[in-house]
N, C-alpha and C positions, 0 to 999 in steps of 0.2 A: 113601547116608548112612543108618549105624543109630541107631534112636532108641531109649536102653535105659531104663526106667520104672519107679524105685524106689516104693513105697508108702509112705504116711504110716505113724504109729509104731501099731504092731499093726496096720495093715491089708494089705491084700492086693489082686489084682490085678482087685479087683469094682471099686475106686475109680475105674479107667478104662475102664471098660464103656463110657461115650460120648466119650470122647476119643482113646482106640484105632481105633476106626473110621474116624475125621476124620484120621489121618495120613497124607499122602503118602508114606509110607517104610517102610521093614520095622522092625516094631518087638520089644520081647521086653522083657518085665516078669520083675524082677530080686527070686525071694520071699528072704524073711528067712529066714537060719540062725537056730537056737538058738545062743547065745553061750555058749562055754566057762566054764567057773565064773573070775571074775574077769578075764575076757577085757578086753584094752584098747578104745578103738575104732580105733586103727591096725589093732593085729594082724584084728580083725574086719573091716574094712576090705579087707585086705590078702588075705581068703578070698574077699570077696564080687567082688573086680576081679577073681578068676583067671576070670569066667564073661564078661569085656568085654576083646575082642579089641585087643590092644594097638599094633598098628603098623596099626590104619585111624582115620579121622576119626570119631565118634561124635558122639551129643547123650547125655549126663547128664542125665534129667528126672527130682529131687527132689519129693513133695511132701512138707513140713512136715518132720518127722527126715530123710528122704530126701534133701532138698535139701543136709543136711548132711553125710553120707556119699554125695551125689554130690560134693559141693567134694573132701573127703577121697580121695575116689577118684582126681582129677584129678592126684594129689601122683604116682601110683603109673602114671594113663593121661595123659600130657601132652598128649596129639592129641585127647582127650575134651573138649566146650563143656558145662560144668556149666548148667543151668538151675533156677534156684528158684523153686516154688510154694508158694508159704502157706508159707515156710520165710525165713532170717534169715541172711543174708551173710557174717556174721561173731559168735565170742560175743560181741561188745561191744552188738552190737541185742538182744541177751535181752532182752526187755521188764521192768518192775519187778515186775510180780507175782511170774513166774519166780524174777526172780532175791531176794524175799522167800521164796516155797515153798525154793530151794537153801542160801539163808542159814538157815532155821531150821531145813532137814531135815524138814519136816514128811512129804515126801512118800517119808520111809523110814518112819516111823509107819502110812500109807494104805494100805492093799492096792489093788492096782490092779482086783481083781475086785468092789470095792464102787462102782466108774461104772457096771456092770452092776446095781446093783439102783438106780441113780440115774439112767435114761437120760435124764429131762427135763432137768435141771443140764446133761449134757455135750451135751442137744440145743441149750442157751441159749450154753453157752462156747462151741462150735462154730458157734454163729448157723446151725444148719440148721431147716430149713422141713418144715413138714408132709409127711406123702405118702411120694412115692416114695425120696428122701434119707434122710427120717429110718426108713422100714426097713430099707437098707442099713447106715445109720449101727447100729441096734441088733442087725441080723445080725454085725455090723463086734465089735461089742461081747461079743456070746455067747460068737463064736470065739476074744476074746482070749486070747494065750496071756502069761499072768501072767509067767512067767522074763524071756521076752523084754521084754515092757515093763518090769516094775523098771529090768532091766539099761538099756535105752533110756531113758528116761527119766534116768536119772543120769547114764549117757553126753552124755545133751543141756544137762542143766546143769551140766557138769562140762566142757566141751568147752573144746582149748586150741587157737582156732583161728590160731595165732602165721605168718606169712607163708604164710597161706591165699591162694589165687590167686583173682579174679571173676569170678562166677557171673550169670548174665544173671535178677532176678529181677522175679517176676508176682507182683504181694499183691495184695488186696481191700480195698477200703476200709472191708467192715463185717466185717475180721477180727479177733473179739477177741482170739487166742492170740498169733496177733504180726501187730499192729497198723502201719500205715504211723505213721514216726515222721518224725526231722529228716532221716535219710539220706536221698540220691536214690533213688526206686525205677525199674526201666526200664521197668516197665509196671504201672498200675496199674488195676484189673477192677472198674469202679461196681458197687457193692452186692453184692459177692462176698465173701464170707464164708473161712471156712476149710476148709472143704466144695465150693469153687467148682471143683475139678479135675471133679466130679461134677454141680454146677448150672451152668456155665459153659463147658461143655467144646468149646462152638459160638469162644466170643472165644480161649481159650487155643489152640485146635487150631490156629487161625489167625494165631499169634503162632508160635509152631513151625513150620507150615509155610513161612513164611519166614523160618525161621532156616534148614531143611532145603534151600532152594532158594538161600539166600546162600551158606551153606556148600559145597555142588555147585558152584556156579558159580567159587569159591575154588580148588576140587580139579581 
């Protein structure tokens, strides 16, 4: 059983530094293309599946955008189990803020390179913690590459997730970005933040590996 490991929106494959290690299974972290000028997220979508083997059994593990181009994936990999972290099932759970920021546009007005001269602000909306996190988080930040998030970001509030298939998902109780709301969640990680793939990666790893070992046992 492969476990393929998309990253949150501008990050990359430091976010699973401790959660990598804790899996029972061969795993492979899936980086972000640059997106074509005006690229859809199908079509994008549709470039990022040619690297997840289509006639075996997988795990899709999302976090946050991730989670939503792992669901998207599944459209394209049928035999693939989507897994959501710090990510949102469906666009009906956009939380209100979000879907305030998409309703007014504001965030075509914002450069996405100005959370970089603000990294306190997105260390408090992230709910990360002093220390070893939050200098990931602002290494996470330096590297952003601006293209890809505008584009991601308006992909994720623009998202039509219309007979999207379930995704098995992991929130945190103290995520501000998308917050446990009235849906059912299938697991949810006391005091885990939106950063919890990274402060957490002991409970998540161990939610995974028995999906890894249900899964096997299915096959």
């Amino acid at each position: 059983m492969k476990v393929y490991l998309l990253p949150g929106l501008g990050a990359d494959e430091r976010i699973f530094r401790y959660l990598q290690p804790r899996l029972h299974a061969e795993t492979r972290v899936l980086q972000w293309f640059t997106p074509e000028p005006h690229e859809t997220l199908p079509h994008y979508v549709a470039r990022m599946a040619e690297r997840v083997v289509a006639d075996e059994p997988c795990l899709l593990v999302g976090v946050s955008f991730g989670g939503v181009v792992a669901l998207e994936m599944c459209r394209l990999r049928p035999l693939a189990r989507p897994v959501l972290i710090s990510s949102i099932p469906d666009a009906d759970c956009l939380p209100p803020l979000l879907r305030i920021i998409r309703n007014t546009g504001v965030y075509k007005l914002v450069p996405p390179q100005l959370l970089k001269l603000l990294p306190r602000v997105g260390q408090w909306y992230f709910n990360i913690s002093n220390g070893e996190a939050y200098q990931l988080f602002r290494e996470i930040l330096r590297d952003m590459d601006p293209v890809y998030t505008r584009w991601a970001i308006d992909r994720l509030l623009h998202w039509d997730s219309t007979d999207i298939g379930r995704g098995v998902q992991i929130l945190g109780t103290r995520d501000r970005v998308f917050p446990p709301g009235p849906s059912p969640v299938d697991y949810l990680i006391p005091n885990g933040g939106h950063f919890m793939v990274l402060t957490h990666a002991q409970e998540i790893s161990a939610i995974l590996n028995r999906m890894v070992n249900e899964e096997g046992n299915l096959s």
